[in-house]
C-alpha positions as CSV (number, residue, x, y, z in Angstrom):
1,X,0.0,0.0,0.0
2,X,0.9,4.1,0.2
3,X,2.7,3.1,3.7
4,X,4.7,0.8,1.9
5,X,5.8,2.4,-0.9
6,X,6.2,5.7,1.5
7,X,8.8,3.6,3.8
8,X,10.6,2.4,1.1
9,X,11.2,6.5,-0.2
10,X,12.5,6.9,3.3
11,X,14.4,4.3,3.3
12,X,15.7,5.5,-0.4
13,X,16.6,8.7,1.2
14,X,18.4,7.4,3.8
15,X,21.1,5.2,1.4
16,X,21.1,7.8,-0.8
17,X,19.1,6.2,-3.9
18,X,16.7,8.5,-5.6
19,X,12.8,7.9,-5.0
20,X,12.2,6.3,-8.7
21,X,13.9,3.4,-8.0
22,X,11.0,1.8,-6.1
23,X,8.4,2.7,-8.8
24,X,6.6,0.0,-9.4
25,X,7.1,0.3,-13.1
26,X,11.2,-0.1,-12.7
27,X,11.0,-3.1,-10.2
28,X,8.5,-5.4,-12.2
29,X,10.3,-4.4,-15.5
30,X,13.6,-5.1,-14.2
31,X,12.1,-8.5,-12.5
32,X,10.1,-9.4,-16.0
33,X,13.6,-8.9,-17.8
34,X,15.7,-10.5,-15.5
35,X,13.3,-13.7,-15.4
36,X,14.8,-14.9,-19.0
37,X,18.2,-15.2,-17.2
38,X,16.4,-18.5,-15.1
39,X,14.3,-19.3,-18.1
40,X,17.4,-19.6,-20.3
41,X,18.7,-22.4,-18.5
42,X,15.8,-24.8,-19.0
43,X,16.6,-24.2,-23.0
44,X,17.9,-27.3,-24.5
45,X,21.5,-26.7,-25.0
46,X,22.1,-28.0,-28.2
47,X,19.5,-25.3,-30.0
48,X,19.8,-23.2,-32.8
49,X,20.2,-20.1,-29.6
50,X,23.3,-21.7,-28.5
51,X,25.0,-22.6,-31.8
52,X,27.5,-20.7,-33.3
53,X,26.6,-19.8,-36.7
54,X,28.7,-16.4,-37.3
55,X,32.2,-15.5,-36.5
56,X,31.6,-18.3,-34.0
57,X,28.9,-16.6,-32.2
58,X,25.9,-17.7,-31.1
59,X,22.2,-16.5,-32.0
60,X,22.0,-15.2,-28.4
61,X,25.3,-13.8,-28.6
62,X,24.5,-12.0,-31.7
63,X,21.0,-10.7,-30.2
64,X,22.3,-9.5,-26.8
65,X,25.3,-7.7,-28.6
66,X,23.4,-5.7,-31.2
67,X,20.9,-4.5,-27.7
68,X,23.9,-3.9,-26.0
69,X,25.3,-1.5,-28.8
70,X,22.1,0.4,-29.4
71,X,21.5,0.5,-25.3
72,X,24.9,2.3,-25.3
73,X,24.4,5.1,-27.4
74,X,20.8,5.4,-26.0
75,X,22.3,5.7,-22.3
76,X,24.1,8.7,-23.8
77,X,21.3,10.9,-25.3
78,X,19.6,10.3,-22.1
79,X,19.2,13.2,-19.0
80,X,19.4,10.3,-16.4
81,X,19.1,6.8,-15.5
82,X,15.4,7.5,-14.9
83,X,14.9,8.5,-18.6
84,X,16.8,5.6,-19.8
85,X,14.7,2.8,-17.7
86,X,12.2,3.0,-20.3
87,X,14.3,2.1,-23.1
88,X,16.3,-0.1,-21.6
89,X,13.3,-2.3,-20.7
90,X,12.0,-1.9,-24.5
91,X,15.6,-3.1,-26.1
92,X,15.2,-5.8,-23.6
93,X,12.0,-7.1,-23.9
94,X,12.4,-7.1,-28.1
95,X,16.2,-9.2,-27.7
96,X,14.2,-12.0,-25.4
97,X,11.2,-12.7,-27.6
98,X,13.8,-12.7,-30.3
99,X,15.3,-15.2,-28.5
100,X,12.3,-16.8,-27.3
101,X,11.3,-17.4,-30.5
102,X,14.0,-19.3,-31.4
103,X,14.2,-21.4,-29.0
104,X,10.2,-22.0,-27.7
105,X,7.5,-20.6,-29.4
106,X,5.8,-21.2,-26.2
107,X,7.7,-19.2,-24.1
108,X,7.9,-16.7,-26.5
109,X,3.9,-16.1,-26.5
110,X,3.7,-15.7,-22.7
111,X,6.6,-13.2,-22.9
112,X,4.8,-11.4,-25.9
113,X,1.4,-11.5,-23.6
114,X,3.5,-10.5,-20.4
115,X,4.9,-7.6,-22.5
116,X,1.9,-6.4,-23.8
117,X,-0.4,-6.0,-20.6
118,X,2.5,-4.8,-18.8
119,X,2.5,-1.7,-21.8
120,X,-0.9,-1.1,-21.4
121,X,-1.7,-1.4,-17.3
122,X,1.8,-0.4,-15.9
123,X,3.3,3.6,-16.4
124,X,6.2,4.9,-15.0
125,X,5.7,7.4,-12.0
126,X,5.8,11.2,-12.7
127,X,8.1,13.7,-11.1
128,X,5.7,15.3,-8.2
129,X,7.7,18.0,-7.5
130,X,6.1,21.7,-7.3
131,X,6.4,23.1,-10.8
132,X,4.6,25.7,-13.0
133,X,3.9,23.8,-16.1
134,X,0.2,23.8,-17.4
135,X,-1.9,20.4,-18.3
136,X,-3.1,20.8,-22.0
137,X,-5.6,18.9,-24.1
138,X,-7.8,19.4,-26.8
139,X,-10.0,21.4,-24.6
140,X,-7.7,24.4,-23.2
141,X,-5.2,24.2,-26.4
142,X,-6.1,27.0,-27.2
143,X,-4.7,29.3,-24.4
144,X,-2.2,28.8,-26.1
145,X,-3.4,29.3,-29.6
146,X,-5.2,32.4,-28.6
147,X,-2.6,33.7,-26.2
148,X,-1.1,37.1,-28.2
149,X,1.3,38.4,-25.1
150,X,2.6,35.0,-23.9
151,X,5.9,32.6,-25.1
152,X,4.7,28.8,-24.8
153,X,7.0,25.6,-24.8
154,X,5.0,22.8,-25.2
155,X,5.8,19.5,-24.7
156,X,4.2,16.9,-26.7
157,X,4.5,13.4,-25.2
158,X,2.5,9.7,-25.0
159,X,2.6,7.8,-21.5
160,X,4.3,4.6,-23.1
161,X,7.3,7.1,-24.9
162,X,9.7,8.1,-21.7
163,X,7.5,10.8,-20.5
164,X,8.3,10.2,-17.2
165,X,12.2,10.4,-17.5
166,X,11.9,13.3,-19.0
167,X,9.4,15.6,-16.7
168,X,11.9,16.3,-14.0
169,X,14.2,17.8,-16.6
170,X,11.1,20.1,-18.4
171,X,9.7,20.7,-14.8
172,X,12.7,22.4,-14.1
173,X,12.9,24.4,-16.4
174,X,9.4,25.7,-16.0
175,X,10.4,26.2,-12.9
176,X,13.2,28.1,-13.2
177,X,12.0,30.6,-16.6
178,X,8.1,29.9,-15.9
179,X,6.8,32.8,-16.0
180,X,3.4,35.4,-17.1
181,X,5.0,35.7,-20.7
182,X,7.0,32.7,-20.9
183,X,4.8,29.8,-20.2
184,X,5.1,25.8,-19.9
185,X,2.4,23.3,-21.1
186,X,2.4,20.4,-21.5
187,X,0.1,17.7,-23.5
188,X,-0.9,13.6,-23.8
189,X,-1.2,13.3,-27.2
190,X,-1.7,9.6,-26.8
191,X,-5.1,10.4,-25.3
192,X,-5.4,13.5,-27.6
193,X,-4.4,12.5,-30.9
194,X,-6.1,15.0,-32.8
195,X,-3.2,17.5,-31.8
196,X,-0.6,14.6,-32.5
197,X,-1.8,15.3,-36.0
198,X,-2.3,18.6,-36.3
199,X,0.9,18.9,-35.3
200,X,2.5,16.1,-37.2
201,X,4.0,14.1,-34.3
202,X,4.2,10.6,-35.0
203,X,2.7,8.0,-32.3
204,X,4.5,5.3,-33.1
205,X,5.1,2.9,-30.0
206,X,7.9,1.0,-31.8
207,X,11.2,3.0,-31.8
208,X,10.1,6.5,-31.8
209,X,12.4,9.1,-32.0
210,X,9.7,12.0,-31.7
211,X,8.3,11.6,-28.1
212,X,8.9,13.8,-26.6
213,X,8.4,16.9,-29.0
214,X,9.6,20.3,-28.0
215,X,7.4,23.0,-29.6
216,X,7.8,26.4,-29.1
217,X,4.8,29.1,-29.5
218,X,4.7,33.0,-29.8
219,X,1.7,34.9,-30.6
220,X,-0.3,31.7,-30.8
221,X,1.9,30.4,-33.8
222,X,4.8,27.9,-34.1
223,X,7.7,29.7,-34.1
224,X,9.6,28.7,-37.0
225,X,13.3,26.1,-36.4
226,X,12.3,26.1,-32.5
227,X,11.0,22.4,-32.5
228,X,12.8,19.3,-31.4
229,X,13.2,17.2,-32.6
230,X,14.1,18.6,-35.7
231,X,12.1,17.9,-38.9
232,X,13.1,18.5,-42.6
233,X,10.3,19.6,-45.1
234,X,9.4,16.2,-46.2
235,X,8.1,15.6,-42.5
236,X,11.7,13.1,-41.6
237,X,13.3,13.8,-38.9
238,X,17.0,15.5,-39.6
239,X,20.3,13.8,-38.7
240,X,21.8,16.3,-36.4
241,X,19.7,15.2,-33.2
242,X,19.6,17.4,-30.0
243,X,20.4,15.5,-27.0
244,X,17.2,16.8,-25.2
245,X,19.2,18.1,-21.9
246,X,18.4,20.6,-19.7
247,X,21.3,22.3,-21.0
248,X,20.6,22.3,-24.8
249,X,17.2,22.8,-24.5
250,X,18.3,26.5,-22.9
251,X,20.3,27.2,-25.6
252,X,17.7,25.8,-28.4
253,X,15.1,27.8,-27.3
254,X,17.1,31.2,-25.9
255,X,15.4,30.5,-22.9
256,X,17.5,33.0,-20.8
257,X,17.1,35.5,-23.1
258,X,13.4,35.0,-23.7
259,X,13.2,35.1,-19.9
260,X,14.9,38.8,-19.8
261,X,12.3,40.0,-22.3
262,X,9.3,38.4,-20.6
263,X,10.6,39.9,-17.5
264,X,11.6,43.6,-19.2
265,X,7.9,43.2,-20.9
266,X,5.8,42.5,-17.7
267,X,8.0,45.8,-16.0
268,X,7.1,47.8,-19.0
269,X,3.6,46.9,-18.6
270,X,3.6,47.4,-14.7
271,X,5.0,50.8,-14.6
């Protein structure tokens, strides 16, 4: 219950660990992943897993070093080990029903089943600290839309796409430059699709590089090259990628200097 899950914060605190770690969205992951490693040793031994069939490596070999690789430079476009849970669990989860599947078809269809409900029921926890960003959906979009004297960086994200990871690092920054002209929202367009499209976000849950999206708004409009990621004309995502960090996310969006003006502007009104 709450008093459990309260104890174990406290007893976080106390060794040092950050709250996240007991979410129950990490621990079940992490136990659902690390199941395969006993699972693996009922496998008959002589399987096509366990055979070497290139550069004398075996299948699994081959499947854990390939996740292993892409986990790396995933670990390095991420803010923090709370942002990269996410996609560590999703790298995971694809290498053992690869594997699975090669081995027992079986085993491979409770994993796929496991998988799935876990996608749908279990969401990692949100930062609760105090912060200034606003909740938007299709309903109140357009305060920002209609907004003529305000800034607005909108955040665009699904529940199942790191959203979590990544609201500690945007509610700081709201709270920090959140002001009366420089706002924060932020939106679920996995509930609200219609502004996943109007804004051409992609909702793909397989190996989306587009949640979150970073928009920026002045005057109601989208200012224009003040979107991460960054898209081309044809509607593909560019090559040069923004690590989304709380430090170039300040520079990408002039945040200090937009935060001088919204401040100079609210004096000028004031006097």
């Amino acid at each position: 219950g709450k008093s459990t899950v309260s104890c174990l914060h406290s007893v976080s605190s106390v060794m040092g660990l950050p709250a996240w770690v007991w979410d129950p969205y990490i621990i079940i992951n992490l136990l659902v992943c690390l199941s395969y490693l006993y699972v693996r040793f009922h496998f008959d031994e002589d399987s096509m897993l366990f055979k070497n069939d290139m550069m004398g490596f075996t299948k699994e070999m081959q499947v854990g070093g390939s996740c292993l690789v892409a986990l790396y430079v995933k670990y390095w476009k991420s803010n923090s080990l709370a942002e990269f849970f996410p996609t560590f669990f999703m790298y995971s989860k694809v290498a053992i029903l690869i594997c699975t599947a090669v081995q027992s078809k079986t085993i491979c269809a409770w994993y796929a089943v496991t998988f799935l409900v876990l996608f749908f029921v279990l969401h990692q926890g949100e930062d609760k600290t105090p912060n200034k960003v606003v909740h938007l959906n299709t309903g109140n979009f357009g305060s920002v839309e209609d907004d003529r004297e305000s800034t607005w960086l909108v955040q665009f994200y699904t529940t199942w796409a790191n959203a979590a990871g990544f609201s500690s690092t945007f509610n700081a920054l709201s709270n920090k430059y959140g002001s009366k002209r420089l706002k924060f929202g932020k939106v679920d367009i996995g509930r609200f699709r219609t502004l996943a499209k109007k804004f051409n976000i992609s909702l793909s849950a397989v190996m989306n590089n587009e949640l979150p999206t970073l928009i920026l708004f002045e005057k109601g409009n989208e200012v224009k090259n003040q979107r991460l990621p960054v898209k081309g004309k044809d509607g593909k995502l560019k090559e040069n990628y923004v690590i989304l960090t709380k430090e170039n996310l300040i520079k990408y969006f002039k945040l200090e200097e937009r935060a001088k003006q919204a401040a100079a502007q609210e004096a000028k009104k004031n006097k």
